[in-house]
N, C-alpha and C positions, 0 to 999 in steps of 0.2 A: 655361379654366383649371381644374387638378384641384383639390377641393379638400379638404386635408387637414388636420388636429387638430394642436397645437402638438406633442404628441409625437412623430406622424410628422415633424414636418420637423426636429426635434431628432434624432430616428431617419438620415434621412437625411442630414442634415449632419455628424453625428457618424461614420457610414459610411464619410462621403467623406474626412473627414478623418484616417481610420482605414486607409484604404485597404482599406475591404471594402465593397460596397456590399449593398445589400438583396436582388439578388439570386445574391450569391455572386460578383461578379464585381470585378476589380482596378480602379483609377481608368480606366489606358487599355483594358483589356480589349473588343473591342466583341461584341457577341451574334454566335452563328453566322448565316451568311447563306446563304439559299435559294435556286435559281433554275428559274427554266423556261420556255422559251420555246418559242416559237410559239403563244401561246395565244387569238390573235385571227385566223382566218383572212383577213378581209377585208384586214387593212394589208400592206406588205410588209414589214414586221417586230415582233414585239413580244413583251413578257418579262413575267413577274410577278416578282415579289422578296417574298423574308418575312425582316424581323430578328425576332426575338420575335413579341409580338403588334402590332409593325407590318406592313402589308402594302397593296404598292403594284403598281398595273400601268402599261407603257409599251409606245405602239405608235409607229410611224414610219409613213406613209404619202407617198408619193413621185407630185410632180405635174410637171410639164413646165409653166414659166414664163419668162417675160422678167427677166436681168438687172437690177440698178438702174445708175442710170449712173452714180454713183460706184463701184461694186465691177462695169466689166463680165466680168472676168474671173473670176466665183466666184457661186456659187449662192447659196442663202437657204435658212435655217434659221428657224423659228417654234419656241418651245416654249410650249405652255400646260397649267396642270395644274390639274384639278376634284377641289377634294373632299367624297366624297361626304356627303349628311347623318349617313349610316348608319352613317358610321365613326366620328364622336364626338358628342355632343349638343353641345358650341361648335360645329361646322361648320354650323349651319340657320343659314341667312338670311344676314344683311351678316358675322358672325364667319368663315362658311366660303368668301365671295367675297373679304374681305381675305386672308386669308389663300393662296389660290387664287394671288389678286396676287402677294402677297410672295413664293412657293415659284419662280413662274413666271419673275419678275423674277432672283430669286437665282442659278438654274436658267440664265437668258442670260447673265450676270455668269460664271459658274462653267465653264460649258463653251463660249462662245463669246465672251469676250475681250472684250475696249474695242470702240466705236463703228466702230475701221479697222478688225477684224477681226485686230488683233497679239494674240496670245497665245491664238489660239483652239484649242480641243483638236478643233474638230471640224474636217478640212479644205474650206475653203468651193470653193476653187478645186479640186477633184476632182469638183465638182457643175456646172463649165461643160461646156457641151454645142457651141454655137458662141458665141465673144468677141462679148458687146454684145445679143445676139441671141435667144439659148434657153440655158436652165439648167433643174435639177432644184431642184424648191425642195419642202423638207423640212417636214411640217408631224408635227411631235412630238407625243402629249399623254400626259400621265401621269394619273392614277388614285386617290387614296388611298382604300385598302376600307377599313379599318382601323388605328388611329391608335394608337402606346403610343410616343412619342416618337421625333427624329430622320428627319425627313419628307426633308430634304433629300437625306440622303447614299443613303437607301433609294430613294428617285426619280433621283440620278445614278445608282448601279449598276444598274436597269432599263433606262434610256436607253441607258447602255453598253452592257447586253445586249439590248436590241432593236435597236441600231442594229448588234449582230454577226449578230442576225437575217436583217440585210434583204438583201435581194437589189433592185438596181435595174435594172431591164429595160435592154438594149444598144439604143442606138438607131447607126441608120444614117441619115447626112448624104447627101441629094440632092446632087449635083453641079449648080454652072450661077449658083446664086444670086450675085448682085451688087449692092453699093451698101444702098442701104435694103430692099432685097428680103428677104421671111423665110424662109429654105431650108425645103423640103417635108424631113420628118423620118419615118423607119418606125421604130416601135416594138416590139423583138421581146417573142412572147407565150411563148416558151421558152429564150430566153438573157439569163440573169441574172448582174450583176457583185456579188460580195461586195463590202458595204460594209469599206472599211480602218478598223477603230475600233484599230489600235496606238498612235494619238497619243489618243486619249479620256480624257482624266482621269475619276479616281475623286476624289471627294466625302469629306475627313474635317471633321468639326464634334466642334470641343471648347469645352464646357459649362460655366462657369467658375460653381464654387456655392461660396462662402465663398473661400478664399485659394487652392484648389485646384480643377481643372480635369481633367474628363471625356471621354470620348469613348463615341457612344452612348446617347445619353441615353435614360430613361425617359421619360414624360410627368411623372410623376412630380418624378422628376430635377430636369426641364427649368422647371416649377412653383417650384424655389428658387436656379434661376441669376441669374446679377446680368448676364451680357451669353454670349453666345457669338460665336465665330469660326469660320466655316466657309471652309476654304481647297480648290483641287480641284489637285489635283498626277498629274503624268501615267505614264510606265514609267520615265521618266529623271529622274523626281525633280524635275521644271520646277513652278514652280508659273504653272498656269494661269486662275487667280481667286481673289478673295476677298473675302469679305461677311462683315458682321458686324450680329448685333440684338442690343438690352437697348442699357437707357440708362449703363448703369457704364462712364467708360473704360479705358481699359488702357494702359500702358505700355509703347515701343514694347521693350524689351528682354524683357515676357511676350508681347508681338506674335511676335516671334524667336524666342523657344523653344517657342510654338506652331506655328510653319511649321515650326520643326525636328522636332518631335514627327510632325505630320502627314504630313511626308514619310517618318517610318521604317513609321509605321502604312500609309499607303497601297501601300508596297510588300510587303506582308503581304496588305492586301485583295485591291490587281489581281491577286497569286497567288490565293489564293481564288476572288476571283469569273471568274479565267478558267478554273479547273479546275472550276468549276460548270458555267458555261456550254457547256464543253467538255462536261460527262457529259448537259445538258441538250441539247446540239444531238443527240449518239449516240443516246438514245432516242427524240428524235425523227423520227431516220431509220430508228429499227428500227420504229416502229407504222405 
């Protein structure tokens, strides 16, 4: 928790409710965003992201695993995210493992849908390899270096962009196999299938501090909200998750005009953050 002087938070309440915030910026305004990928050699994909002085990393690493038998038709997706001590003094000890929790939790919630797998942004069933048998199971983790508010949304647009990263190696099915039998599989070491991240939602969380409500938040900020709602919405405007923390509840008609806010802001970000990722993949291939 940050902690600041009755004036600062009279400063910043009064900001918000002015619609200028502290640092120059409008209530929905959210900070520019940064990208760059390939910055892990070892995984097959992975991105840094910078909003201000938050800054997070995400890599994808891709394994060859058995289906579960309620989903035999669709792979497996893991998300877990650490953060580091080094990026705020609350993150030492049990402060930076709950939290760890809470990001990671929100993070399955936001990009991979309910328990069935309805409404997930990441396609699970592009990850069977053979029905019941062999799948690609994704094991995600993100990173926080540096923490100044908005953990969430800055750890979805990583994922997105490391999962535009990846490349998952072509595998070729043996012929022959039958019944319980497990088909012999070749895994090529030079033919790689781009991951599809066009269904991938982007992550907006708006920050509700006094009567009015933010996107973006500061640490700061985030220090005198009374609840936020993070919703993750995809190119078509679908809303594919939603979570919400702080104990104040909300009414479902500002519930409504936070999803409707969210989805104008998101289709501003995915421009954004694909035209980043775009200039990030370009230099990647010129070094």
């Amino acid at each position: 928790m940050v902690a600041l002087s009755i004036g600062e938070k009279y400063f910043i309440q009064g900001g918000i409710a002015q619609d200028l915030r502290g640092d120059g910026r409008k209530r929905l305004t959210p900070r520019p965003i940064y990208v760059e990928t390939g910055v892990i050699s070892q995984s097959n994909g992975s991105a840094r992201v910078r909003m201000g002085a938050t800054e997070v990393i995400a890599s994808v690493k891709a394994e060859l695993g058995r289906p579960s038998a309620l989903h035999p038709d669709k792979g497996k997706v893991s998300i877990y995210v650490d953060c580091s001590p080094t990026a705020a003094p609350t993150f030492e000890g049990r402060g930076g493992e709950e939290l760890s929790t809470e990001l990671s939790v929100a993070l399955q919630r936001c990009l991979l849908g309910g328990k069935s797998g309805s409404g997930a942004g990441i396609d699970l069933s592009s990850l069977a390899i053979v029905e019941g048998k062999i799948c690609w199971d994704l094991y995600i983790e993100g990173l926080v270096v540096s923490s100044d508010g908005n953990l969430l949304d800055a750890l979805g647009a990583a994922i997105k962009a490391a999962l535009s990263n990846t490349g998952i190696p072509r595998v070729n099915v043996a012929a022959g196999a039958s019944g319980d039998e497990q088909p012999e599989v070749d895994v090529s070491d030079e033919e790689f299938l781009q991951f599809d991240t066009s269904k991938v939602p982007v992550i907006v969380t708006l920050t509700k501090v006094g009567r009015h409500y933010i996107v973006d938040a500061t640490s700061e900020e985030e220090s005198q909200m009374s609840s936020a709602v993070s919703i993750s919405v995809n190119r078509r405007g679908n809303i594919c998750g939603l979570t919400k923390r702080g104990g104040a509840g909300l009414d479902s008609s500002v519930i409504l005009d936070m999803i409707s806010v969210a989805q104008s802001i998101s289709e501003q970000l995915i421009n954004t953050l694909d035209s980043q990722i775009a200039a990030a993949e370009a230099g990647e291939d010129e070094s």
